[in-house]
C-alpha positions as a printed Julia matrix, in Angstrom:
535×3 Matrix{Float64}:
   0.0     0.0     0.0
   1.17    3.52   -1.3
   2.57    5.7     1.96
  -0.26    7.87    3.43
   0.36   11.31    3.27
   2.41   11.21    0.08
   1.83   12.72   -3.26
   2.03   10.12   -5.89
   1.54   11.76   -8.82
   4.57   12.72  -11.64
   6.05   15.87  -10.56
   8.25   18.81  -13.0
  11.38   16.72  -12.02
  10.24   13.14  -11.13
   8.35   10.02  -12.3
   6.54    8.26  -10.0
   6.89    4.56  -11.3
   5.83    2.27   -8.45
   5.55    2.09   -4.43
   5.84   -0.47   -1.58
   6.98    1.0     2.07
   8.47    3.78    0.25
   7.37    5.63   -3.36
   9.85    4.47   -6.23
  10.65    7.84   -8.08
  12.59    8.21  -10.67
  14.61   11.47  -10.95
  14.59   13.23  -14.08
  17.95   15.08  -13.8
  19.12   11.53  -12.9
  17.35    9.72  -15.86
  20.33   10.37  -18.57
  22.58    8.07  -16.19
  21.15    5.23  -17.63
  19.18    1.96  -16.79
  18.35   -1.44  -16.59
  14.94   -3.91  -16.47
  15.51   -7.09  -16.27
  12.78  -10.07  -15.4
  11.52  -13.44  -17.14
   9.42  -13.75  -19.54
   5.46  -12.92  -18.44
   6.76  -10.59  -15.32
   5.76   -7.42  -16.41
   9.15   -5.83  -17.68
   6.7    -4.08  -20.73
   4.2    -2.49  -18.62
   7.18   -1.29  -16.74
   9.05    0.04  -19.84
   5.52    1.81  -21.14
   5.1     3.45  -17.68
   8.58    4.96  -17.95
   8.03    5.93  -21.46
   4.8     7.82  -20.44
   6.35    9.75  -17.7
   9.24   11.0   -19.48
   6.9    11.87  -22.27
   4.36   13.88  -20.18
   8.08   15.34  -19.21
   8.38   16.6   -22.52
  11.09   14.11  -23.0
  10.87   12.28  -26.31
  11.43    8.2   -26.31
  12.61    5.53  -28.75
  11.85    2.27  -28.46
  12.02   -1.35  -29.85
   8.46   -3.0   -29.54
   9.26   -6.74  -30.22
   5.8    -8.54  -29.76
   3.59   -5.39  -30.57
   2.4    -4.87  -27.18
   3.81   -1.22  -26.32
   2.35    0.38  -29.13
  -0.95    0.72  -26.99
   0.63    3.27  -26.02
  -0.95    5.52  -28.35
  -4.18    4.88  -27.65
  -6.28    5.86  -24.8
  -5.93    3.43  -21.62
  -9.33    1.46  -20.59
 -10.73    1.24  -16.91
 -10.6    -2.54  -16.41
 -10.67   -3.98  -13.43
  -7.08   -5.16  -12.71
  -5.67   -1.67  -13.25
  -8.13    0.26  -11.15
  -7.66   -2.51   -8.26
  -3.89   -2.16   -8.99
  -4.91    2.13   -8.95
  -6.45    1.88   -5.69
  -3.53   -0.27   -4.12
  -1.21    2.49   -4.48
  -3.91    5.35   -3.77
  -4.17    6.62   -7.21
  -7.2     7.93   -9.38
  -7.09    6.19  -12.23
  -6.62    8.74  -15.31
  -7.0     6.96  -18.88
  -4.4     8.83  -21.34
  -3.14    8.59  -24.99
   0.79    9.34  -26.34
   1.55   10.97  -29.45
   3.63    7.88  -31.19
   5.26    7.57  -34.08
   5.84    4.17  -36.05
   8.91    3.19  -37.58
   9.38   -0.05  -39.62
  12.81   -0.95  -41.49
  10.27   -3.38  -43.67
   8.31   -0.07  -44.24
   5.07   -2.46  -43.63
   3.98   -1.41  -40.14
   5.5     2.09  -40.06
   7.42    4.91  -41.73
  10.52    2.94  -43.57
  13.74    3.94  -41.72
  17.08    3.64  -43.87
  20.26    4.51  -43.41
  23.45    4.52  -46.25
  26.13    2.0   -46.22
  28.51    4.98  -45.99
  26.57    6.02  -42.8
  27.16    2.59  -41.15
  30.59    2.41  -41.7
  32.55   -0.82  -41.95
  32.59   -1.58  -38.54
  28.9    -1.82  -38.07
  28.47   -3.54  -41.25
  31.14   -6.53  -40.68
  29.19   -6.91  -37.56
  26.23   -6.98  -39.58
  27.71   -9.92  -42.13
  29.69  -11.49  -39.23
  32.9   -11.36  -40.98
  36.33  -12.32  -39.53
  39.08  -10.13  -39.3
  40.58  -10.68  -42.77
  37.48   -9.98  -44.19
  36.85   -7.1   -42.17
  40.14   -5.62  -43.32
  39.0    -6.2   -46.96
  35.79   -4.03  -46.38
  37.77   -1.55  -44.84
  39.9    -1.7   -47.79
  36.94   -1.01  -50.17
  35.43    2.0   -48.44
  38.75    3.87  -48.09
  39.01    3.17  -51.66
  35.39    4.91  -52.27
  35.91    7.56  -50.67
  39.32    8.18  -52.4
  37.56    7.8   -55.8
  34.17    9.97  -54.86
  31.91    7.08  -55.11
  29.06    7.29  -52.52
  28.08    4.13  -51.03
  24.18    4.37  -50.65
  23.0     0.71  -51.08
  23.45   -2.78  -51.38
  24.02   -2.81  -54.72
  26.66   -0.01  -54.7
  28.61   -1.93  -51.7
  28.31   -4.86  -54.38
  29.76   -3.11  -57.45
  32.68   -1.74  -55.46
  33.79   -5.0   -54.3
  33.83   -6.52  -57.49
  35.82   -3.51  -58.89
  38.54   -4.08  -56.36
  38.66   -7.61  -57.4
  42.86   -7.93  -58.64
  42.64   -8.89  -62.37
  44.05  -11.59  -64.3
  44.75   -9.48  -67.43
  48.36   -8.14  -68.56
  50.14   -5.56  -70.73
  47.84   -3.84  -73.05
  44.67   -5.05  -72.16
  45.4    -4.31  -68.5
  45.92   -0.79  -69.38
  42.36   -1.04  -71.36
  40.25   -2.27  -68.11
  38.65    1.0   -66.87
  38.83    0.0   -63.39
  42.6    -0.37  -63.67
  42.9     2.1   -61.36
  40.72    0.93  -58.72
  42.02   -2.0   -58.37
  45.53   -0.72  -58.02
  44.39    1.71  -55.2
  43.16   -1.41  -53.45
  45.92   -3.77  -53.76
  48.09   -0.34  -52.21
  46.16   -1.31  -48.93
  47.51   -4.91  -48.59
  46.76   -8.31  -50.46
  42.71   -7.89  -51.64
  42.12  -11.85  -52.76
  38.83  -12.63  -54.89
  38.29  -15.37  -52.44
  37.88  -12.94  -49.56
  35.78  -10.99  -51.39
  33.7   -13.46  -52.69
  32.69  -14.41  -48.48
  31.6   -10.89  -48.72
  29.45  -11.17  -51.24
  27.93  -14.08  -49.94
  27.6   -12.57  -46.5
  25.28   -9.95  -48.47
  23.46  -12.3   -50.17
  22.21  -13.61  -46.61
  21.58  -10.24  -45.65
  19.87   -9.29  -48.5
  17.66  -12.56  -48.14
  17.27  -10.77  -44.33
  15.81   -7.92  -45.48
  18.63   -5.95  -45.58
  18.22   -4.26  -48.88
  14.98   -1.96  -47.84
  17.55   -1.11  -45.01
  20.3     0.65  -47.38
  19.0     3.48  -49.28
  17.7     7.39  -49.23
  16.09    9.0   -48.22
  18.24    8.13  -45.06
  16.67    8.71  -41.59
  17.26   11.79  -39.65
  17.44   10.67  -36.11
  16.56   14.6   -34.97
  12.9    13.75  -36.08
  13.18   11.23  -32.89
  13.62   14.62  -31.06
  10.22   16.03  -31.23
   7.26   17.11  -28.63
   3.82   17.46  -29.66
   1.63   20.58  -30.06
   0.76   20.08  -25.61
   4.84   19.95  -25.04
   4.7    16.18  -24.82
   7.67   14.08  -25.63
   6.68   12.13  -29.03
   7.12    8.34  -28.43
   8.77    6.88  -31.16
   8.4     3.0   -31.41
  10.48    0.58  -33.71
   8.18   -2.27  -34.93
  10.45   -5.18  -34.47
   8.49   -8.48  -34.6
   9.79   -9.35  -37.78
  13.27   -7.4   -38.07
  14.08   -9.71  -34.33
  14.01  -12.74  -36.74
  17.1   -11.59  -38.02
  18.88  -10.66  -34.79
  22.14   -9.53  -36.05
  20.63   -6.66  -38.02
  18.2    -5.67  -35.39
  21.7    -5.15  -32.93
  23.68   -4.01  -35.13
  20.3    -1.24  -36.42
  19.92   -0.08  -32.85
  23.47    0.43  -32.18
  24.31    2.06  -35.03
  21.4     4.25  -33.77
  23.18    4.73  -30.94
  26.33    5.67  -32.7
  25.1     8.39  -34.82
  23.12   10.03  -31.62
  26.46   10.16  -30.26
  27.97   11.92  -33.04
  25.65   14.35  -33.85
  24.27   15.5   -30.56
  25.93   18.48  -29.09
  27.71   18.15  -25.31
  25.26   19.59  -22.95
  26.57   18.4   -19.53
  24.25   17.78  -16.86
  20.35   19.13  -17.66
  17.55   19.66  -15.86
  15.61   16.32  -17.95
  17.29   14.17  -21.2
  16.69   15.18  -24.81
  16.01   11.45  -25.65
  15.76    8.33  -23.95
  16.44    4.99  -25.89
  14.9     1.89  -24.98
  17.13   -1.14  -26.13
  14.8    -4.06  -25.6
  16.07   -7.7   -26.04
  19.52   -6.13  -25.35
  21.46   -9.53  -25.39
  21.79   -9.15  -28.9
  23.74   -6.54  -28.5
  26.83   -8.38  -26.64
  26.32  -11.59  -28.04
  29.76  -12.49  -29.69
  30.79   -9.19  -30.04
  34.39   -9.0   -30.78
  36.66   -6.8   -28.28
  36.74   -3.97  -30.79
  33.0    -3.6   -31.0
  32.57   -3.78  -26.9
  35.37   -1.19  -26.43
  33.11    0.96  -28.63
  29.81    0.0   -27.12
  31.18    0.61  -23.95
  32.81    3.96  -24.8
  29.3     4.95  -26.38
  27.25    4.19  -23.62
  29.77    6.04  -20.97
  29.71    9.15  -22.99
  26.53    9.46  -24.31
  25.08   11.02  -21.15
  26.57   13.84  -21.5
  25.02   14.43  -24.67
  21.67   14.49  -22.9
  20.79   11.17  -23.9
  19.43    8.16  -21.43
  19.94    4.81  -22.44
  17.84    1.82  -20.87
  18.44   -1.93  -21.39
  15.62   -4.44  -21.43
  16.43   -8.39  -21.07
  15.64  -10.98  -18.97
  18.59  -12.15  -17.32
  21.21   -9.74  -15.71
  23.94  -11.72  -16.56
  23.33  -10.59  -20.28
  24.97   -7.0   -19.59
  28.63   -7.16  -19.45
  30.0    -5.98  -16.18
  31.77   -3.04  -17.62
  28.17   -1.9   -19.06
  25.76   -2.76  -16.27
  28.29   -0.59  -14.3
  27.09    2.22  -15.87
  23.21    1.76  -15.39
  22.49    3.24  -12.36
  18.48    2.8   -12.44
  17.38   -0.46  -12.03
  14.14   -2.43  -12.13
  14.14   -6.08  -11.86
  11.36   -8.33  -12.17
  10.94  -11.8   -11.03
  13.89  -14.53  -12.22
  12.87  -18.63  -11.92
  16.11  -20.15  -10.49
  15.53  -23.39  -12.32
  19.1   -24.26  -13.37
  22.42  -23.3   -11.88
  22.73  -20.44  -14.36
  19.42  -19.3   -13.23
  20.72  -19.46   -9.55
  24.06  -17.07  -10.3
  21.96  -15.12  -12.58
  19.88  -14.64   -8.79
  22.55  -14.09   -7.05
  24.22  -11.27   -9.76
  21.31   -9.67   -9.65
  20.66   -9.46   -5.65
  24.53   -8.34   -5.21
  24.08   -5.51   -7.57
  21.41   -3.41   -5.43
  22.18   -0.84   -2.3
  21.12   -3.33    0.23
  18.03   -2.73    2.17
  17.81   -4.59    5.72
  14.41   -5.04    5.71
  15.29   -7.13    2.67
  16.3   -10.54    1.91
  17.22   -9.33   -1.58
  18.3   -12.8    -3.24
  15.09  -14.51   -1.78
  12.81  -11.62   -2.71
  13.4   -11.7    -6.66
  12.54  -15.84   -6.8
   9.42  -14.65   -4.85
   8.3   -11.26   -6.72
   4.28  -11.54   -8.2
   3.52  -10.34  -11.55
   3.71   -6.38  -11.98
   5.73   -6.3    -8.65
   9.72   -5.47   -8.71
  12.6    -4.5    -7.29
  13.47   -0.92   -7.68
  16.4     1.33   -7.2
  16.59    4.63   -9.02
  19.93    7.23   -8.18
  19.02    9.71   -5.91
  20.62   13.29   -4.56
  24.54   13.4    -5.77
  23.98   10.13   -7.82
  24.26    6.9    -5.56
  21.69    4.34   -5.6
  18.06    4.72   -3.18
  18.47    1.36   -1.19
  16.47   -1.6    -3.08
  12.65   -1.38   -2.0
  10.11   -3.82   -3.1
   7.16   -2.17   -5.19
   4.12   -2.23   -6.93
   4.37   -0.75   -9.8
   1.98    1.71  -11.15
  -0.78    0.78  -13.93
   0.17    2.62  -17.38
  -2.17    5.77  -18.41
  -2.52    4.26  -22.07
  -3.96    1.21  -23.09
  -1.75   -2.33  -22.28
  -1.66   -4.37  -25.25
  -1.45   -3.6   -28.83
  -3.05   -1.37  -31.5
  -5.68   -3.14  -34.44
  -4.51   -2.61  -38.18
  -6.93   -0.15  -38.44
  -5.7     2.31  -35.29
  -1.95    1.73  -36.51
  -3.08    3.47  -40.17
  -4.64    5.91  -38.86
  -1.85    6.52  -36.35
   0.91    7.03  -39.4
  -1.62    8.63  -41.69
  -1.82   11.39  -38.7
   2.13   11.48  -38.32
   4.63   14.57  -38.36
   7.13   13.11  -40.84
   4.26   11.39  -43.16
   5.52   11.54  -46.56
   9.02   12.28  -45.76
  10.18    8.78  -45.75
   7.49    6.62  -47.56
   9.33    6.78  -51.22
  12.53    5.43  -52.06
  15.0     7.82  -54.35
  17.78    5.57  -56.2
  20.41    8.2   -56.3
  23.48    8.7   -58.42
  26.3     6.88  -56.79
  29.01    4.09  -56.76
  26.78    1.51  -58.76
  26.13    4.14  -61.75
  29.25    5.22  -61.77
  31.16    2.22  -62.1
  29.0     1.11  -64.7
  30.02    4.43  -66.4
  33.17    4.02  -66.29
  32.92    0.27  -67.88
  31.23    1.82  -70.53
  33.24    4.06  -71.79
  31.62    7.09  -70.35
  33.76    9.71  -68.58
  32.08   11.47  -65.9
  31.77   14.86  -65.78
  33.75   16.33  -62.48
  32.07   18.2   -59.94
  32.85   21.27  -60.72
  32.38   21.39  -64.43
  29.86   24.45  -65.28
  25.9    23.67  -66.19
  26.61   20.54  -63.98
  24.24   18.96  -61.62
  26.28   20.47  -59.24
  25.17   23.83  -60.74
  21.49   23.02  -61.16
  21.68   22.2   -56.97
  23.17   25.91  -56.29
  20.26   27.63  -58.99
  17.89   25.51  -56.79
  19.47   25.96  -53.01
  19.95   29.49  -53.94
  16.13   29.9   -54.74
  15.5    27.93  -51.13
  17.69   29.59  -49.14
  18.15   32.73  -50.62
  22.25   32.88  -51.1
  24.23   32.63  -54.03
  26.86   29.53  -53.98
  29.39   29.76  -56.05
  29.72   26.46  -58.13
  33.43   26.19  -57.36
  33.3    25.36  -53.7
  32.55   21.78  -53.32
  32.12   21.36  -49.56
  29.51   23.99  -49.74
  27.0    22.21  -52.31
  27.78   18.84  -51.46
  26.38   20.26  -47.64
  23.41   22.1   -49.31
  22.95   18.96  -51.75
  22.54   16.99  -48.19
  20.56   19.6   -46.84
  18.24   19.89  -49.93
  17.69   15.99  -50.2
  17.22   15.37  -46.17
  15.58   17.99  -44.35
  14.33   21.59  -45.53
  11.02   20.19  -45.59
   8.6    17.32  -46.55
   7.8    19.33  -49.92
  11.3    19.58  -50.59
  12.33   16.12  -50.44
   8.84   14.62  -52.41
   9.76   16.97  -54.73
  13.36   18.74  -55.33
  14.92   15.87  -53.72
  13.27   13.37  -56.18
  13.49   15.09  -59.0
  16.47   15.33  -59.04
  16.55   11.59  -58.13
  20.22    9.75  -59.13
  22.05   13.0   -60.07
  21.97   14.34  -56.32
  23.73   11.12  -54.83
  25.84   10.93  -57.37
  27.24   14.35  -56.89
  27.63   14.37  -53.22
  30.78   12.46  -53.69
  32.53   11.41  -49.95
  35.51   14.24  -49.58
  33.47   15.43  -46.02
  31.77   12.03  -45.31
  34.5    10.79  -43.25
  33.96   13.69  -40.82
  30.1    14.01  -41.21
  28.59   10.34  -40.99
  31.23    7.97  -39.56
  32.19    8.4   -36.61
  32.94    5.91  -33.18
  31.02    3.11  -34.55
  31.05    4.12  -38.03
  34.74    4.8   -38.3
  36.34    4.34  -41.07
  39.39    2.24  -39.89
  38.93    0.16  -36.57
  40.78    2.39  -34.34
């Protein structure tokens, strides 16, 4: 039973998310420091997850998050007065207020929500040998091939560019003259300067993208790519907007749903200016089924998951984990997750038992509590709470109810989920594919016979972008500097508005990518995850 006397109600700086003998709030200042729910399966670690997600967003504070059996996108509908959440209401001394979340849906499949791509340029070779699961050699090879794109200006936008510029860095058999003949003489010479580039490592690679392809990949690669600022919104009340993934299907290939949220992660880190500590985040990202994430993850990748996750925070950003067993956060993560809510765990097995055990040691203990004993024991929609408090150290471990979400529990119809994106703030931004310009055309130029022109011939596309971003933005760019258009170019195809991109954008269709070239993508889209060369 909620404490008499005390308010229970959200607050301008707090969430209230559960009670037992003492109310489980969770502080906003606090919130960016990161978090962890962990619980079986059936315990109530979703309800938990959608009551944290409402609270931040009545806090103005937008959310992300991966919905993998279509339950949290409820959310966005208005909660029902059954009888198990009004008895649960009345347990903590609440009035029961039904509410509704401004959500957005986001689908990599493009079937259940707005499509959400990203460029293989963007992902970097890092994230995308994760993606294929290559070994080191082979990693090296890809590493290879995008330093040689961006040393020849060929943009890597999708699959089928990635493909083309492997096979162009293939070593040829041919000598003397007819050597000289093959177009992409040069090419290949660029990558052999890198080390040994063998067609049999390149032909794993190709395979690998064949299964990832098969995966779904290929709606994943393309433009327009996402821009993770239109996570950032509040509605027209000041409401966080609550951004859910749909990830029933994209979980059936695990390794790209990982690999999708981290590179997520990754690109929030890079473009998010350092704000320190704030009154409330910017974003909070909820990682669900966050095994997936360490799973086999070579030392590389954890040094930069690790360096992500400390450092984000101070971009204003709080990350939580959802999974059901403790023991799948490595100890140099869960260090770092300072709010914690953990469900019920069945110690069936031994692992189950140390799983128990991990899990009890990690809490402030409480004396009142026989910690260990208590999370075998937990009912349904009870937990184990500790949230930071004051300077930053953990509240000691109290045993709570926790609170019955505003919005409905459970998930949306077909119908409610098109009218949902129908009524969304980015509709039409996303919804149609453009097949730029970029490494595929251009290669296929070049075996053709066809010189392209350079960037900064006159009457170019280059020039038709300036005419056009001059007319936008009112300033006159001179065709000559590159950096400048190839930033407007961006600009133009990716966010001035929705108008611009159904219409400049895609009009100009495969001459825009194609001219963007890759002289400032280095320092624009890779970056700790994305890097160009393992560092």
């Amino acid at each position: 039973m909620a404490p008499s006397g005390k308010s229970l109600a959200d607050t301008d700086d707090k969430i209230f998310v559960g009670a037992g003998e003492q109310p489980a709030w969770l502080t906003l200042a606090l919130a960016n420091r990161h978090g962890l729910v962990t619980g079986a399966t059936g315990t109530g670690k979703t309800v938990s997850l959608q009551v944290m997600a409402e609270g931040f967003a009545r806090a103005g504070v937008p959310v992300f998050a991966s919905d993998i059996k279509g339950d949290l996108s409820g959310i966005s509908q208005t909660g029902e007065a059954k009888d198990f959440i009004l008895k649960r209401a009345t347990e903590l001394g609440l009035t029961y207020q039904p509410d509704q979340f401004s959500t957005v849906f986001w689908d990599v499949f493009g079937e259940q929500g707005h499509p959400v791509r990203a460029t293989v340029t963007e992902m970097g070779p890092l994230l995308l040998a994760r993606m294929l699961d290559l070994n080191d050699v082979q990693e090296g090879v890809l590493n290879v091939a995008f330093r040689v794109a961006d040393e020849n200006g060929l943009a890597l936008i999708d699959m089928k560019d990635l493909r083309a510029l492997l096979d162009a860095i293939i070593p040829d058999v041919k000598k003397g003259a007819d050597a000289d003949a093959d177009p992409l003489a040069p090419i290949r010479k660029a990558a052999q300067s890198f080390g040994n580039v063998t067609r049999a490592t390149v032909g794993t690679i190709q395979r690998q993208l064949l299964v990832l392809e098969n995966q779904g990949g290929t709606k994943f690669f393309g433009e327009p790519a996402l821009t993770l600022t239109d996570f950032m919104k509040t509605d027209r009340d000041g409401r966080g907007m609550i951004n859910i993934l749909v990830a029933d299907r994209l979980l059936e290939s695990p390794r790209l749903y990982a690999t999708f949220l981290l590179w997520m992660l990754s690109e929030l880190f890079e473009e998010l200016p350092e704000v320190g500590d704030v009154a409330k985040p910017k974003l909070v990202f909820f990682f669900d089924e966050a095994h997936l994430l360490f799973n086999d993850a070579p030392k590389a990748l954890m040094d930069k998951i690790e360096q992500v996750v400390r450092l984000i925070r101070s971009k204003g950003v709080g990350v939580y984990f959802v999974t059901q067993n403790p023991l799948d956060v490595p100890d140099r993560v869960l260090g770092q997750l300072g709010n914690r809510v953990q469900h019920a765990l069945r110690a069936f097995t031994p692992r189950d038992q140390k799983a128990v055990a991990a899990a009890a040691d990690t809490f402030r203990p409480n004396p009142k509590l026989d910690t260990a004993k208590v999370i075998t024991e937990l009912g349904k929609g009870e937990a184990l709470v500790s949230f930071l408090e004051g300077n930053g150290t953990p509240a000691m471990v109290e045993r709570v109810l926790i609170r019955p979400p505003s919005a409905r529990i459970g998930p949306v119809t077909p119908e409610e989920r098109k009218a949902v994106i129908a009524a969304s703030p980015v509709k039409g931004k996303y919804d149609t594919a453009i097949d730029a310009e970029s490494a595929y055309e251009l290669l296929q130029k070049r075996i053709a016979g066809n010189a392209v022109t350079t960037a900064a011939s006159s009457g170019g596309v280059l020039g038709k972008i300036g005419d056009i971003a001059a007319t936008i933005f009112g300033t006159n760019v001179k065709r000559g500097q590159l950096s400048t258009t190839q930033v407007i170019a961006r600009n133009v195809a990716r966010s001035v508005s929705d108008k611009v991109v159904g219409g400049i954008a895609a009009d100009l269709g495969k001459q825009v990518g194609g001219s963007l070239g890759s002289s400032i993508g280095r320092s624009l889209v890779r970056g700790a995850l994305g890097g160009l060369l393992r560092r």
